[in-house]
C-alpha positions in Angstrom: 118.5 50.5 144.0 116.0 48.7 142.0 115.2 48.6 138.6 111.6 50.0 139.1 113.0 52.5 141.3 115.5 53.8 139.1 112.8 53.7 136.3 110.5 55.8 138.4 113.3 58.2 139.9 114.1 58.8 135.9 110.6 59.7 135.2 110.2 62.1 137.8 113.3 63.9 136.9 111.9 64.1 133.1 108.9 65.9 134.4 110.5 67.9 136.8 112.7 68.8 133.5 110.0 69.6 131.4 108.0 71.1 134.3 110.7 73.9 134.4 111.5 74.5 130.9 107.4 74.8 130.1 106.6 77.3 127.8 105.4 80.4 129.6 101.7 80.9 128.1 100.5 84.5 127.3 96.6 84.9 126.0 95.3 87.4 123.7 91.9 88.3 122.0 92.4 90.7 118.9 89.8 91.9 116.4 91.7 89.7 113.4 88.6 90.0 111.4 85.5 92.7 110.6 85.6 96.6 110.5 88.8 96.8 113.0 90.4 93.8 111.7 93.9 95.5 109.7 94.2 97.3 113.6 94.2 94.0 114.9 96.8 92.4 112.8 99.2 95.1 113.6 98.3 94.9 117.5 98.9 90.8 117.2 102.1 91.5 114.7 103.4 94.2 117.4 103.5 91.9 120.2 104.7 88.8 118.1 107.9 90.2 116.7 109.3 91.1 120.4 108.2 88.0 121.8 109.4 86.4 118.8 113.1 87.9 119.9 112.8 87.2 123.2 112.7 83.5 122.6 115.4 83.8 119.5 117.5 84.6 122.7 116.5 81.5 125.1 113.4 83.3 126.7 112.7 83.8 130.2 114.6 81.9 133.0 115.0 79.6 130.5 111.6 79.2 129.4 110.0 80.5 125.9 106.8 82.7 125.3 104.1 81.3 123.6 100.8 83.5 123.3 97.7 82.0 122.2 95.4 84.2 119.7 91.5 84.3 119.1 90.1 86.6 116.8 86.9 88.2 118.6 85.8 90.5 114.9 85.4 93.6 117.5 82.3 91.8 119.2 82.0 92.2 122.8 80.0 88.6 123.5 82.7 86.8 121.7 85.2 88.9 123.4 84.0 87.8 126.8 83.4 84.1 125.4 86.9 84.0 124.4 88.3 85.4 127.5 86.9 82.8 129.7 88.2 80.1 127.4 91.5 81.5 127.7 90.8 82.3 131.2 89.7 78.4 132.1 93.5 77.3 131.1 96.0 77.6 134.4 98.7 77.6 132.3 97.6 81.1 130.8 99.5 83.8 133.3 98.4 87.0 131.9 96.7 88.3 128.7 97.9 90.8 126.2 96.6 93.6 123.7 92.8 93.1 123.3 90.9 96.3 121.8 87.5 98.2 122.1 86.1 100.2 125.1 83.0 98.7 124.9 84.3 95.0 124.7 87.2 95.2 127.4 84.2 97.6 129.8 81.6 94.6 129.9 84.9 91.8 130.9 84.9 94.3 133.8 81.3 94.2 134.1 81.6 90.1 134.1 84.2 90.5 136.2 85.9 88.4 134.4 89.4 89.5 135.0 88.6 89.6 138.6 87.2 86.1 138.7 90.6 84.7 136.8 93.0 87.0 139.1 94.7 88.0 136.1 96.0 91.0 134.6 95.3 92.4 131.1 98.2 94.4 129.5 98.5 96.7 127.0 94.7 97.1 125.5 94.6 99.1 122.6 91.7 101.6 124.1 91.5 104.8 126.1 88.4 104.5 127.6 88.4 106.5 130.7 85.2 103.9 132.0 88.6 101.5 132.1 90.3 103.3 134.3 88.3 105.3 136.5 86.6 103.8 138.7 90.4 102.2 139.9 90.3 98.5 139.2 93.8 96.5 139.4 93.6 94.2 136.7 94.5 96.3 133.3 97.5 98.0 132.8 96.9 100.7 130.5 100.0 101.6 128.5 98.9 104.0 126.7 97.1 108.1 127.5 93.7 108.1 128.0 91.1 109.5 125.3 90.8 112.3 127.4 94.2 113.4 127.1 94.3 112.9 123.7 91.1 115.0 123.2 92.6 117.9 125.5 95.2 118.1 123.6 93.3 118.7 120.1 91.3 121.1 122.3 94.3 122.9 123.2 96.2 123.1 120.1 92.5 124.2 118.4 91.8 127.0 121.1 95.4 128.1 120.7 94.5 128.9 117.0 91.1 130.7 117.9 89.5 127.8 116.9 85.9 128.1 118.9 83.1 126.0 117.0 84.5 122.7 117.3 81.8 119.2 116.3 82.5 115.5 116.9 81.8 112.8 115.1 81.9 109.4 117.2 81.0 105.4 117.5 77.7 104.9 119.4 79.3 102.9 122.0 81.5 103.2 124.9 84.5 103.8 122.7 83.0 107.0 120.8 81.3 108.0 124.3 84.1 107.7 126.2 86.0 110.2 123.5 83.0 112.5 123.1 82.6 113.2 126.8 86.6 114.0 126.7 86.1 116.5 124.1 83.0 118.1 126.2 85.3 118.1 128.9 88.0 120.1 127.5 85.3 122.6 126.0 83.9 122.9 129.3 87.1 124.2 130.4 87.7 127.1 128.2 83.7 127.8 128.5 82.8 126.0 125.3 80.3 123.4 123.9 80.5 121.2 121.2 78.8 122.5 118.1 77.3 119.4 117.1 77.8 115.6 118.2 76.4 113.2 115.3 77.2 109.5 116.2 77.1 106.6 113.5 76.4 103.1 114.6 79.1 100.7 115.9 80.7 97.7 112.9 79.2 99.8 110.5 80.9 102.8 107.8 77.5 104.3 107.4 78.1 107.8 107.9 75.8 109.5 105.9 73.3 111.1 108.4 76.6 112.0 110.4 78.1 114.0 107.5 74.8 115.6 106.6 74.6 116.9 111.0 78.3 118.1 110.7 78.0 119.9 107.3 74.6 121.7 108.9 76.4 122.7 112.0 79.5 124.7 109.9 82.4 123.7 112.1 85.8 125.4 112.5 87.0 121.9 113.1 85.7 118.4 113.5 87.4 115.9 116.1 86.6 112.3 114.9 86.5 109.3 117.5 86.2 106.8 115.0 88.3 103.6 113.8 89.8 102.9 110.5 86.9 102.3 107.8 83.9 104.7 108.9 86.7 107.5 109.5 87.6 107.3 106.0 84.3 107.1 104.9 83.3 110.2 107.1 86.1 112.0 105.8 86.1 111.5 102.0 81.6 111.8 102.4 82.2 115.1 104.1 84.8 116.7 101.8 83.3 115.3 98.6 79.9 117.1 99.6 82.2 120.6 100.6 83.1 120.4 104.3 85.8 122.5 104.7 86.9 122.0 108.4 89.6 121.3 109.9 89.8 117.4 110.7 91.3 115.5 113.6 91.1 112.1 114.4 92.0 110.0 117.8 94.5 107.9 117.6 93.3 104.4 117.0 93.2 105.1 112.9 95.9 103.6 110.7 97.1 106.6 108.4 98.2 104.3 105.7 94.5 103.1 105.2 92.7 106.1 105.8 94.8 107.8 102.6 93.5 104.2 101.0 90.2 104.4 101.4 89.4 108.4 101.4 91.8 109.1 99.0 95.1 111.5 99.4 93.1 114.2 98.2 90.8 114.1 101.0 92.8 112.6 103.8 95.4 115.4 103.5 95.9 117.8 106.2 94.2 115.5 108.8 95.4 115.6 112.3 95.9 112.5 114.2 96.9 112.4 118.0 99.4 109.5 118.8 100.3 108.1 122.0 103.6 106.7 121.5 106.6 108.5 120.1 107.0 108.8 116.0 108.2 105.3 115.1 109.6 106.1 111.7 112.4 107.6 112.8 115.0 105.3 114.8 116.0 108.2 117.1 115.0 105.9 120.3 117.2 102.9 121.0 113.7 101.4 121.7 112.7 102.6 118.1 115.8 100.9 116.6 115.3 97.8 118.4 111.9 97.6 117.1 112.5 98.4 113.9 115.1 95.8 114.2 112.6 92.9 115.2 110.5 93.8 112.2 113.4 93.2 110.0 114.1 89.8 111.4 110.9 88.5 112.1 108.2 90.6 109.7 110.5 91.5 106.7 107.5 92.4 105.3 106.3 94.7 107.2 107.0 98.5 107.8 107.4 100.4 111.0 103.2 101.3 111.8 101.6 103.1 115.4 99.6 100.3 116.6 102.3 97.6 116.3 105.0 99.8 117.8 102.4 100.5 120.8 101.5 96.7 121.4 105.4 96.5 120.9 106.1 98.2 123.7 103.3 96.7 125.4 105.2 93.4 124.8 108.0 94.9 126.9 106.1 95.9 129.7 104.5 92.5 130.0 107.6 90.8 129.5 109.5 92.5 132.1 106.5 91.3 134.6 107.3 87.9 133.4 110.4 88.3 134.5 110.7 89.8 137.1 108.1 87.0 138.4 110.7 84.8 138.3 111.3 80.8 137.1 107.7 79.6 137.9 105.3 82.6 136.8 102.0 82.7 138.6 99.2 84.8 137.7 99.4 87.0 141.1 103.3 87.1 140.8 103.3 88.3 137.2 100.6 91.4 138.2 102.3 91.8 141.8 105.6 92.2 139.6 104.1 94.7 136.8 102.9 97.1 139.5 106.5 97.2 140.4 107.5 98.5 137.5 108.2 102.2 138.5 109.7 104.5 136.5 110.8 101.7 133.9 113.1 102.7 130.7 111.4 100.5 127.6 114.8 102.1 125.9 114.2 106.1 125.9 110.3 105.8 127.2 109.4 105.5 130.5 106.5 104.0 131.7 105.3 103.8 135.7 103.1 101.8 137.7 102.1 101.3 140.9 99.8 99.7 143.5 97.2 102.9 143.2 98.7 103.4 139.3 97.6 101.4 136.7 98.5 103.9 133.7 101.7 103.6 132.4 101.9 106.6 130.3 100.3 110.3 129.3 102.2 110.9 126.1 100.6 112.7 123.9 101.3 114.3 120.4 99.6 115.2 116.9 100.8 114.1 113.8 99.5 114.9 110.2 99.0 113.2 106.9 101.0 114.7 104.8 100.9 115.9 100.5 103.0 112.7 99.8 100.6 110.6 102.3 103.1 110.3 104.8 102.6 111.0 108.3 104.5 113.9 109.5 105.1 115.2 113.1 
C-alpha cells in the first residue's frame, strides 16, 4: 500500500469518525427578552438542564445534544426570521420549546415547518388554532387552552358561580383562550359577562380594568402572560374589584406576587398543565429536581421549566429512538411512535392522527405566604 494511499485511507476514517460522533443539533427560538422574556428563560433553562444530563452521560448513540438558541422578544416576524435561519442548517433535526399562539400560528401560515419537514416539540402555547385543523409537524405536550378554561368553568359553575368576565391579549393567544371560555359557558347556557382585551407587548390595562369593574363579575378568568396580568390584577383590586381571579397557565406565580404585590395576588387561581413540581412525589419530579441541582444550583423547581423539562424528554426519546444518524423525518416518524410513553410517573401519547401528548389539567393557588398551593 502506498504512502498517499494510506494517507488518504487515514483521512477518510477520521471523517467517518467524526461523521458519527457529530453532535446531534436541536433548534430553538425563545422569547429571552421583552414582556415574556423571565418565561423564556425558564422554557430555555428547562430544556438545558435535561439535555445538559443527557450528555454528562455520553449522549445519544454516542453522540451529544447541542441546541442552538435565538431570542425572538415574543415577535412573530422575528420568530419566523429565526426559524428559517435555523431551518436553512441540515444539521438542525428538530426544534424545541418556542412560545406564543400568535407567533408559532403564522410559521404554520408560512408553512414553514412544512417547507423544512421538521417537527416542533414542546411549544409553550395552547392555542387550539395549533392544533385543530390537524397538521403533523408540532407536538403539543401540553392541554390545550380549552381544557384549561373548562376546567375554571367547571370548578366556577360548581360553586354557583354564573357572571363570569375575561380579560385577554388581542391576539391569537388571548383569542384562542377567550373563545375557550365562551365555549364552556355555552355549555351550561352562559355568556361571558364582559370580554375587555388589552393590546399584545404591552401592560396597559387600564381601559380593561375600568370594562371589568363596570361589568361586576363573580369571577374574572385572565388569559394574560406575566407582566400585564400583574398589572391587571393589582389595577383592579387597588380600584375595589372584588372578584374572584383566575389566570391560565402561562403566568409565573413567583412574579406575579413581585409585581402585584402578595396582598393583591393572594387567592388567585392558576390552572397548570403539568403535575405540582415542588413536591418530589414523581420519580420524574425527583429526577428533575435533581438536574437543577447539578446543572442550575441556582435555580428552584418553577412550572414552565419543569414543562419544557419534560418536553426535553419527549424530544429526546424521538432522538433516540431515531437511531445513530438522526434525520429530520426519522426523528418525527419516531416521536409519533411514542404511545403511551412513561416520562417517569406521566404519560404522554402520540400517534400518526395524535399530535397532543397530554390533557392534564389542575388549579393551583397563590397562597398567604406567596406560595403556590394545590
Amino acid at each position: 500500500m502506498s504512502r498517499l494511499t494510506q494517507r488518504l485511507l487515514g483521512a477518510l476514517a477520521l471523517a467517518t469518525s467524526c461523521l458519527a460522533h457529530a453532535d446531534v443539533v436541536i433548534g430553538q427560538v425563545a422569547p429571552l427578552s421583552g414582556v415574556l422574556a423571565s418565561t423564556g428563560q425558564q422554557m430555555v433553562l428547562g430544556g438545558k438542564v435535561y439535555f445538559d444530563s443527557v450528555n454528562a452521560k455520553g449522549g445519544i448513540h454516542g453522540q451529544k445534544l447541542r441546541v442552538v438558541t435565538a431570542d425572538d422578544g415574543y415577535k412573530v416576524d422575528e420568530t419566523v426570521k429565526l426559524t428559517k435561519q435555523l431551518a436553512s442548517q441540515p444539521e438542525v433535526v428538530a426544534l424545541f420549546g418556542f412560545a406564543g399562539t400568535a407567533n408559532i400560528g403564522q410559521l404554520l401560515a408560512d408553512k414553514v415547518l412544512e417547507s423544512a419537514g421538521i417537527a416542533l416539540v414542546a411549544p409553550y402555547t395552547g392555542g387550539e388554532s395549533l392544533r385543530t385543523p390537524f397538521n403533523p409537524w408540532i407536538f403539543h405536550l401540553r392541554a390545550g387552552y380549552a381544557d384549561e378554561a373548562e376546567h375554571m368553568v367547571a370548578q366556577l359553575f360548581t360553586l354557583g358561580t354564573r357572571r363570569i368576565a375575561v380579560v385577554y391579549q388581542n391576539d391569537g393567544f388571548g383569542k384562542a383562550g377567550l373563545t375557550g371560555v365562551e365555549a364552556a359557558l355555552a355549555r351550561r347556557n352562559l355568556k361571558v359577562a364582559a370580554a375587555a382585551p388589552y393590546e399584545r407587548n404591552t401592560d396597559n390595562v387600564a381601559e380593561a380594568v375600568k370594562a371589568i369593574k363596570a361589568a361586576e363579575p363573580q369571577a374574572v378568568i385572565m388569559i394574560a402572560i406575566n407582566k400585564p396580568a400583574a398589572a391587571f390584577i393589582k389595577q383592579y383590586r387597588e380600584a375595589g374589584g372584588g372578584a374572584q381571579l383566575f389566570n391560565i397557565s402561562v403566568v409565573d406565580p413567583a412574579e406575579l406576587v413581585k409585581l402585584a404585590g402578595l396582598k393583591n395576588a393572594h387567592g388567585l387561581g392558576i390552572t397548570q398543565v403539568v403535575p405540582y413540581p415542588y413536591t418530589p412525589n414523581l420519580p420524574v419530579i425527583r429526577e428533575y429536581q435533581d438536574a437543577l441541582r447539578r446543572y442550575a444550583p441556582d435555580a428552584v423547581p418553577n412550572y414552565t421549566s419543569f414543562e419544557e423539562f419534560l418536553g426535553a424528554k419527549v424530544l429526546v426519546e424521538g432522538i433516540r429512538r431515531a437511531g445513530p444518524n438522526p434525520t429530520r423525518e426519522k426523528v418525527l416518524k419516531a416521536l409519533e411512535g411514542l404511545r403511551d410513553h412513561d416520562l417517569g410517573g406521566i404519560k404522554v401519547h402520540y400517534a400518526p392522527d395524535n399530535r397532543v401528548g397530554s390533557r392534564f389539567v389542575e388549579i393551583t393557588v397563590i397562597g398567604g405566604s406567596g406560595k403556590l398551593l394545590k
